[in-house]
N, C-alpha and C positions, 0 to 999 in steps of 0.2 A: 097182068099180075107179076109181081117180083120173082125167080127162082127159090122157093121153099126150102129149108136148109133140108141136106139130106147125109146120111152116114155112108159110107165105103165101106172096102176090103177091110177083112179084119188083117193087122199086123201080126207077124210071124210071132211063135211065141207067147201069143195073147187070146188066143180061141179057148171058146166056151164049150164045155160041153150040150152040144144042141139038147138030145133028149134027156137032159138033167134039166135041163132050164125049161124044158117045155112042161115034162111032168109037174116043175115046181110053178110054173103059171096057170097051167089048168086045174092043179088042186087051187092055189090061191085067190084067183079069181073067177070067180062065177059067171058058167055058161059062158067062158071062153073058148072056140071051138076052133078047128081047122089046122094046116099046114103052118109050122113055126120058121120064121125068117131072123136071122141075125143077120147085120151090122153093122160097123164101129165107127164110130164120129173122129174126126182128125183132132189133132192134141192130145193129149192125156199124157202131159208128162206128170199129173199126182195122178188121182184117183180117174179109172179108164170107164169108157160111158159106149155102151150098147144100145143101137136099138133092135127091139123085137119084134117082129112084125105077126099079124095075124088075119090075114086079109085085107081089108078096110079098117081095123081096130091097130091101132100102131102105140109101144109103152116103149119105154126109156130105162136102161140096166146101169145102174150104179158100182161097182166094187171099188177094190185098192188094185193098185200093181201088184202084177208079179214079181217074186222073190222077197231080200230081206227088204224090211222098212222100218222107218225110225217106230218107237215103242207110242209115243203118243199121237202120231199121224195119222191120218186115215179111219179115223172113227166114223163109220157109216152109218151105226146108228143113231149116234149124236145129231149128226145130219139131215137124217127122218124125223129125227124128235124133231127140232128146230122148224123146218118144213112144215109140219103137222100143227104147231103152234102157232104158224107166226102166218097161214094162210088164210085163218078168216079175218086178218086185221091188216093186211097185205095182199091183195087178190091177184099178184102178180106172182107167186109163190105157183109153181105144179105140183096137182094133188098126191099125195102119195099113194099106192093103193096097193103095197104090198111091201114089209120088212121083214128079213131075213137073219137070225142069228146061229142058224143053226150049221157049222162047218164040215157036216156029212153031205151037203147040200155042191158046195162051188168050193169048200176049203176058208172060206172069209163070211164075214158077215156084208151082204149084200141091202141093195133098195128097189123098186121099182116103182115109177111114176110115169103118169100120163105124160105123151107126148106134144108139145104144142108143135103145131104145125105153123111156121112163121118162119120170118127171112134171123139169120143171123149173120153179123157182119166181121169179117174175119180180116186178111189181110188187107182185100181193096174190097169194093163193092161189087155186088154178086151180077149176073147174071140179069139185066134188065131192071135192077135200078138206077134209072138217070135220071141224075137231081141236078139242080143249080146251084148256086150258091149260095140263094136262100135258101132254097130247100134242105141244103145240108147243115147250114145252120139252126135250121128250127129240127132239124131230127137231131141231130148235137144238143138242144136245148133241152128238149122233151127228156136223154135220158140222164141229162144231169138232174131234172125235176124227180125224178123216178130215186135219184139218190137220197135228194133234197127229204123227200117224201118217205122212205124208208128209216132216215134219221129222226123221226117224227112222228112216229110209231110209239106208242105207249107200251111199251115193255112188262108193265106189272099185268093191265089189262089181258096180256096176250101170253101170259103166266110166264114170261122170260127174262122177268127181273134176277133170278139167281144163276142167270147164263154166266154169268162175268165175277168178276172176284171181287169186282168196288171200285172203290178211287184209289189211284196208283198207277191204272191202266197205261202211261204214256214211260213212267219207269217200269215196268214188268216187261213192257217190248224191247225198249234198250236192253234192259239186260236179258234178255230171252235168246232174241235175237241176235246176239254179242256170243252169246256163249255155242247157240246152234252152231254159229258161223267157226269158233276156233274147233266144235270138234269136227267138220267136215272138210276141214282147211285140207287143201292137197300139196304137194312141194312145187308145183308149177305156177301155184295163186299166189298174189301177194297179200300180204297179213291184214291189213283194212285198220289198223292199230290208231292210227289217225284220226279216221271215220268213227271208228269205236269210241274213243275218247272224247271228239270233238260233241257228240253226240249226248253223253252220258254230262258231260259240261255244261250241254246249251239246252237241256231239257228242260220244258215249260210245264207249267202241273195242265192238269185235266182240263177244257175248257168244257165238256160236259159227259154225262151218262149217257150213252143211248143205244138201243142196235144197229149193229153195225155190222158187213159185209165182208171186209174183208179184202175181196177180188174181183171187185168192178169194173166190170170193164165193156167194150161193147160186145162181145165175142160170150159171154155171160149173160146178154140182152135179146129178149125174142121179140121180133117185131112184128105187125102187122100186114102180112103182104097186099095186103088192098089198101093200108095205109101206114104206109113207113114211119109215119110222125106218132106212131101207138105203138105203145111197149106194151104186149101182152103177157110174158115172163119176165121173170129175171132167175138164173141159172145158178148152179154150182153153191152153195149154202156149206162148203164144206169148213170153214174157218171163222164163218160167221159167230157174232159172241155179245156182248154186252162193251164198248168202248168209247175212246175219244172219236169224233164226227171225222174231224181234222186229220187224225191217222187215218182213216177210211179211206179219205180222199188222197191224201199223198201217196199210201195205195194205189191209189189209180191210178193217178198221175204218172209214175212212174214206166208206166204201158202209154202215156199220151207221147208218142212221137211226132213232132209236129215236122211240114213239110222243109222248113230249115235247120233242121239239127245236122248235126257231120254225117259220115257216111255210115260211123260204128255204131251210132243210134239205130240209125236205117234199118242196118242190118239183122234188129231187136225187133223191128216193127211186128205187130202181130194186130193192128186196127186198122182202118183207115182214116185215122185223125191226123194223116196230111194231106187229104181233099183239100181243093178250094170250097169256104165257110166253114169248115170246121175250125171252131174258136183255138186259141194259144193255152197252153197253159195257164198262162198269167191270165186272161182272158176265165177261165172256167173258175180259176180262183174267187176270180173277182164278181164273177156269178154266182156262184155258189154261194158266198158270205153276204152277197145281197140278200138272197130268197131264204135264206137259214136264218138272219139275224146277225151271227157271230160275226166279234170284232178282235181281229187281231193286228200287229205291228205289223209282222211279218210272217211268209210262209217257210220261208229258208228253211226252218229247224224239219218242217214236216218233207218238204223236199228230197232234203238228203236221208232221210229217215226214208221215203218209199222205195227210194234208188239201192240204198242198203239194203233195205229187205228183198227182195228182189233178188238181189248178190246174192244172199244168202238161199235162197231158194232156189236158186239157181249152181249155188255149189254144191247144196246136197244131193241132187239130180246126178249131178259132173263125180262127185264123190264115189256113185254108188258104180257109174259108168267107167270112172277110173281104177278101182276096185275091181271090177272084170262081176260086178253083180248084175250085172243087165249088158245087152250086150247093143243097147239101140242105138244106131248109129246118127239119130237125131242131136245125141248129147255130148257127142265128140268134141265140139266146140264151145260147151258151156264153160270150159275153164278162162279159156281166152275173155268169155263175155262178161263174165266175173272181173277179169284181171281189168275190163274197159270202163268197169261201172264203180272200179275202185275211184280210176281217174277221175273219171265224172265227179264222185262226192267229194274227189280233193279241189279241185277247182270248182266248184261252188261253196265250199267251203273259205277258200282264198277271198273270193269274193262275196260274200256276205257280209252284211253291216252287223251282224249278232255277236 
């Protein structure tokens, strides 16, 4: 069997108060009983993710970061809501089984959900998964169906048709995401003025409705440690929303580092989509629009669109770090990674037939 993902040391900083949290799971959860264990899963440069152990009974803590945060970020219980809706028509979704709005509690409005016990695949592959090259193509395959599968979700059905604003959705991110980016700008980034533009230019309308994720990625995906090729979660719901399929994916994309990219890619990796079998970009594109239907010229526009965003969410991280609001020394170098992923959209941008 695979090594089961497991949480660490909690980061300095970032600790819970144990008997706050324990009071607040024994009152909320019925016939909860015993000795309370925290800890903290690796990541959490948004929203930071606990687990709590209770013997043999194991659940998952949700909140925001500490200190300031942008005003519309971090809605935890939009998150719950979303989760709570979207699981009996999506059984890949974990149960929620406990929401939090009360700020006498942890100071934020918090979540907690059951834990799936499953492999998550993070920078390379864990601990006693060895696959081949088919193998890692058909587990490649498997969670781009999981995406396929999630854009195909009936929205009204699953009462989450009023998640999203409408049709506009691919202009609302342009300019969303344009404007986050100029107020987080730091004097070491450069401006993206280009990207911005090129961007707001080469926008295509909506090629459909649907729900959509947001942050797909593998490292968001729970697998099955008795069989790697089954997706039994899919994680982090935090952004998720009613939108275009095609943004979702470029999204993604923007995390698929494949094993020939330069070295300032590399050094973004946080999957292991440079195995040998794991498909190319171009490669999942071209899967993806198989098994979905949709037909398009080209992917260019959504490309530089997920690489953009990304920039940007990665300046406001660098922003808050530069600021002296956080003092994690993980985010020292988000300016730089910013400043490499301008490059990036400027040369594919050069090169693009659009």
């Amino acid at each position: 069997m695979t090594q089961i993902d497991q949480a660490g040391a909690i980061r300095e900083g970032e600790e819970l108060d144990v008997a706050v949290v324990d009071r607040f799971m024994k009152n909320a959860i019925p016939g909860l009983q015993g000795e309370i264990q925290i800890h903290q899963y690796p990541g959490g440069a948004s929203n930071l993710t606990y687990q709590v152990d209770y013997g043999d009974r194991s659940f998952v803590l949700r909140r925001p970061p500490f200190g300031k945060i942008a005003k519309s970020a971090h809605d935890m219980l939009r998150e719950a809501r979303v989760m709570k809706a979207l699981k009996p028509v999506y059984p890949y979704v974990p149960e929620i089984v406990a929401i939090c709005d009360d700020h006498e509690v942890l100071g934020c409005d918090f979540y907690v959900m059951e834990r799936l016990k499953g492999v998550i695949l993070r920078q390379d592959f864990p601990k006693g998964l060895n696959l081949d090259e088919a193998d890692t193509r058909k587990l490649c395959l498997s969670v781009i169906d999981r995406l396929v599968e999630l854009h195909q979700v009936d929205a009204k059905s699953a009462g989450l048709d009023s998640l999203g604003k409408g049709a506009g959705y691919v202009q609302r991110q342009i300019g969303g995401w344009s404007d986050r980016f100029r107020k987080s700008r730091t004097e070491d980034v450069g401006d993206f003025e280009e990207v911005m533009t090129w961007l707001h230019d080469k926008m295509p309308d909506d090629v459909a409705q649907c729900v959509i994720h947001n942050d797909y990625r593998f490292d968001n995906v729970v697998l099955n440690p008795d069989n790697p090729f089954e997706v039994i979660g899919v994680l982090d719901w935090e952004m998720a929303t009613i939108g275009d399929p095609l943004m979702d994916l470029g999204n993604s994309l923007a995390y698929w580092i494949q094993a020939d990219d330069e070295p300032q890619m590399q050094i973004l990796r946080r999957q292991p989509t440079h195995q040998p079998g794991m498909l190319t970009r171009q490669e999942v594109v071209d899967y993806y629009l198989e098994r979905s239907g949709l037909k398009i010229a080209s992917f260019d526009f959504y490309e530089v669109y997920g690489l953009f965003r990304l920039a940007v969410i990665i300046q406001q991280i660098y922003y808050r770090y530069f600021h002296g609001q956080t003092k994690d020394k993980r985010f020292a170098g988000f300016g730089m990674a910013a400043n490499y992923l301008e490059q990036r959209c400027q040369r594919l941008i050069r090169e693009s037939s659009l």
